[in-house]
DOMI-957638 format. One record per residue (C-alpha): y negated, x negated, z negated. Coordinates in Angstrom, 2 decimals. Last residue first. Example, Ala and Ser with C-alpha at 12.3 -4.5 7.8 and 13.67 -1.06 7.14 Angstrom:
<kolmis>
north	east	up
1.06	-13.67	-7.14
4.50	-12.30	-7.80
</kolmis>
This chain:
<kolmis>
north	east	up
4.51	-42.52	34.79
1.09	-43.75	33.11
-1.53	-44.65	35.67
-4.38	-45.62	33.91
-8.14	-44.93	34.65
-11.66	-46.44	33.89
-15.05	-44.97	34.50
-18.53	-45.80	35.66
-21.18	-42.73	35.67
-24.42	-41.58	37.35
-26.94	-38.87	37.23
-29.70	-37.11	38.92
-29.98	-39.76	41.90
-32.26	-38.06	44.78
-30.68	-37.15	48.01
-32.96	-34.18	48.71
-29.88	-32.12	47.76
-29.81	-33.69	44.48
-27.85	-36.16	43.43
-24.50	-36.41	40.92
-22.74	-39.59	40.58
-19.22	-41.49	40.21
-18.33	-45.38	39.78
-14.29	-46.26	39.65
-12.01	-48.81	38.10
-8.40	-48.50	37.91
-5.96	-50.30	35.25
-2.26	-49.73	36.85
-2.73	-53.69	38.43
-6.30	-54.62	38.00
-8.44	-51.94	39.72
-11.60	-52.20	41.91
-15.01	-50.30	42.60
-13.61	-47.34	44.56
-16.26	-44.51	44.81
-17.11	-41.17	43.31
-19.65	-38.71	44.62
-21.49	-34.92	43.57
-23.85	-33.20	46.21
-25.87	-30.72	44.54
-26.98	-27.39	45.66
-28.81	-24.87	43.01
-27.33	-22.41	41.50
-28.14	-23.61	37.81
-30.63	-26.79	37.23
-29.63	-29.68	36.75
-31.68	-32.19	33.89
-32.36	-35.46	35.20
-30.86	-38.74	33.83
-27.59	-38.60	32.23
-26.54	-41.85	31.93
-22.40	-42.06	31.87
-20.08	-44.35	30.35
-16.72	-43.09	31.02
-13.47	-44.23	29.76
-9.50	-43.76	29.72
-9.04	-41.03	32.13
-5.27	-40.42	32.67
-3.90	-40.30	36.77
-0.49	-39.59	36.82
2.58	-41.62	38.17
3.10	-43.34	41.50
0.02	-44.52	43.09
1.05	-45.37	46.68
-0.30	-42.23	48.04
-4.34	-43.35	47.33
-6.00	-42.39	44.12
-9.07	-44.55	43.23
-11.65	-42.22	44.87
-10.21	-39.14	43.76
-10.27	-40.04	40.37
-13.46	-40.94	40.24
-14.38	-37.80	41.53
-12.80	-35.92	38.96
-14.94	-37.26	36.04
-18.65	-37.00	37.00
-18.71	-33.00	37.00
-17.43	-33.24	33.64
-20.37	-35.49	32.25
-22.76	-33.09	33.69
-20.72	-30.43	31.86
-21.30	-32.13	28.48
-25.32	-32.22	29.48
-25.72	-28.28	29.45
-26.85	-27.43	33.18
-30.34	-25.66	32.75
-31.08	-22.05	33.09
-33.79	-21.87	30.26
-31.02	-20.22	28.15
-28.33	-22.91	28.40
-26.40	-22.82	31.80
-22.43	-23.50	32.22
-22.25	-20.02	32.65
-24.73	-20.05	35.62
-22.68	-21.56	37.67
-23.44	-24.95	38.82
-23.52	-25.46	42.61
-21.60	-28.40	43.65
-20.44	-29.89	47.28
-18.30	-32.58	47.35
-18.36	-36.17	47.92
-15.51	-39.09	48.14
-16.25	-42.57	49.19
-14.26	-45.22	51.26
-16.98	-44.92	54.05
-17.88	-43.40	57.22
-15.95	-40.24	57.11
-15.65	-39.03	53.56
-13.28	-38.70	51.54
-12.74	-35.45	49.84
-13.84	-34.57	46.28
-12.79	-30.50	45.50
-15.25	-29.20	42.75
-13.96	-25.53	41.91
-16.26	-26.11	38.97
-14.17	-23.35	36.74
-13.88	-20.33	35.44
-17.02	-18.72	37.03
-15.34	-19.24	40.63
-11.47	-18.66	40.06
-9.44	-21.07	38.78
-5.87	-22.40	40.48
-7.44	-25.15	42.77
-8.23	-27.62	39.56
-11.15	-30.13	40.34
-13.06	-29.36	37.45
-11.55	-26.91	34.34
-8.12	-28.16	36.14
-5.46	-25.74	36.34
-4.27	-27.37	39.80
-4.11	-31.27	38.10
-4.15	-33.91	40.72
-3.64	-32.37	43.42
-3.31	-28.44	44.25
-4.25	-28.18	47.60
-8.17	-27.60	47.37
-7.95	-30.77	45.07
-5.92	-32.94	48.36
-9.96	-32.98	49.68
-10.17	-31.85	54.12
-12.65	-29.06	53.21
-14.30	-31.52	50.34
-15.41	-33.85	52.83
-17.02	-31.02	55.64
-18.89	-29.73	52.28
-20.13	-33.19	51.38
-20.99	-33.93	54.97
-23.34	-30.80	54.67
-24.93	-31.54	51.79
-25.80	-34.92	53.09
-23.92	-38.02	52.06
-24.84	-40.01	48.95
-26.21	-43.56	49.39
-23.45	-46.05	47.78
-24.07	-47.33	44.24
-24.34	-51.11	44.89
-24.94	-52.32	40.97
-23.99	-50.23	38.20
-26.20	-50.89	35.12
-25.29	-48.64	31.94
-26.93	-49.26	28.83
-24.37	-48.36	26.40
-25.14	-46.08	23.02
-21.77	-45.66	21.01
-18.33	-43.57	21.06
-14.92	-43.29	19.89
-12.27	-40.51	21.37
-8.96	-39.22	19.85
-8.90	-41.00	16.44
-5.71	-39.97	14.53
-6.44	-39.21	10.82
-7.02	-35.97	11.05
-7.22	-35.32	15.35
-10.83	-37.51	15.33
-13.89	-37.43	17.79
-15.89	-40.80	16.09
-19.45	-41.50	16.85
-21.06	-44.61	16.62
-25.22	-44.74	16.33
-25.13	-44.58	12.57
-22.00	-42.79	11.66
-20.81	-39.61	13.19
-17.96	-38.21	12.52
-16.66	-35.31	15.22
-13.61	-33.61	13.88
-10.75	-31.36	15.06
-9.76	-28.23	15.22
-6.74	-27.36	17.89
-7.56	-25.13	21.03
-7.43	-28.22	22.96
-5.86	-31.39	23.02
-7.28	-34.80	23.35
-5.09	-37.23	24.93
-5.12	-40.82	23.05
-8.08	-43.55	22.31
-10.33	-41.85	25.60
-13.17	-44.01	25.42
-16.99	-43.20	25.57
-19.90	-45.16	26.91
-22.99	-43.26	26.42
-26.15	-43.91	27.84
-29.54	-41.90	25.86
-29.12	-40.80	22.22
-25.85	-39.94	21.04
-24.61	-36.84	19.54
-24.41	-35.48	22.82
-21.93	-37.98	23.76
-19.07	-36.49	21.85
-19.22	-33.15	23.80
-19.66	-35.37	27.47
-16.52	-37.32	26.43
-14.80	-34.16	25.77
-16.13	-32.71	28.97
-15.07	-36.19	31.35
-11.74	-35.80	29.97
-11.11	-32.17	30.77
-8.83	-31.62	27.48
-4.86	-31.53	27.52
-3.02	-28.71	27.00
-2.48	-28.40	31.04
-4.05	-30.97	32.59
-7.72	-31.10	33.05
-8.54	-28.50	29.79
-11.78	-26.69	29.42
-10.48	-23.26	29.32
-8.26	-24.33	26.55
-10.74	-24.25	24.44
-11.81	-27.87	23.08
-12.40	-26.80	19.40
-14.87	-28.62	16.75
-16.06	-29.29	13.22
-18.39	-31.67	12.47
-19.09	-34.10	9.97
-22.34	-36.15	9.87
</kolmis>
């Protein structure tokens, strides 16, 4: 299978560069079940570009440059920390560095600079009792297929910022690049309705940052949940 695709620029994380946790959620829909994805090199948008698929592995390639590879992955992350209530999530995100401007303002996520419809507005803060960052999300009905639920690719964008947020601290010097994300996808969202979205801290290994994201309902029920790497480049 050869397909040809564009990353609008709408759906960038840095400027000219795609949201990393939506191109990874684009390839994974041609994959059954758990995904792990990795980011080979910075995918750009509003450029064609070509998803091969062969067997189970799935190649996102810039002509003969591979952007992203993926494959099936049976994600197990042990520990995942009990989400906070909606209204500890919204408290969280009031105090988040996103509703300032950091890490990337024009973000299709976290970014400050778009308006409500144009992007997730999805600001992770930390949160009180823990190391953990939440925010409040309400999926807008754009990102909606016709029977009103959340496409999957945006599920995977939703769990991309707040890793980042977790593993950032002031000491990082440099920018923050997503370089994986395995994500399982497990109940479908539903548009404008209240989830709580979190990202944790699981460990790093010198520039090389590890972090483990979700998405619950309300109710505090697990809809989703992710693992991710970062690098710091300067």
């Amino acid at each position: 299978m050869n397909k040809r695709i564009i990353i609008d620029h709408k759906y960038c994380g840095y400027k000219h560069i795609g949201n990393g946790g939506y191109v990874c959620g684009v390839v994974a829909n041609h994959i059954d079940g758990a995904a792990k994805i990795t980011l080979v090199t910075s995918p750009p948008v509003d450029h064609p570009m070509v998803l091969e698929q062969t067997g189970k592995k799935v190649l996102l390639k810039n002509g003969d440059v591979i952007v992203a590879k993926g494959e099936p992955f049976s994600l197990k992350i042990d520990d995942i920390p009990a989400p906070p209530t909606f209204k500890e999530a919204v408290e969280a995100s009031q105090k988040s560095i996103a509703a300032k401007g950091s890490l990337s303002p024009d973000c299709f996520v976290c970014g400050s600079n778009r308006l409500k419809g144009e992007g997730y507005r999805l600001f992770p803060g930390h949160l009180l009792k823990n190391e953990s960052v939440a925010a409040p999300w309400i999926p807008h009905n754009s990102l909606a297929d016709e029977s009103g639920f959340i496409k999957p690719e945006f599920v995977w964008a939703a769990l991309d910022c707040p890793g980042a947020y977790a593993v950032f601290d002031e000491n990082i010097k440099g920018t923050i690049l997503l370089g994986q994300l395995t994500a399982d996808v497990r109940e479908t969202l539903k548009s404008e309705e209240e989830y709580i979205v979190t990202g944790w801290k699981i460990g790093n290994q010198g520039k090389k940052y590890f972090a483990g994201s979700a998405v619950f309902s309300k109710k505090g029920k697990l809809c989703s949940v992710a693992s991710s790497v970062w690098f710091v480049v300067d």
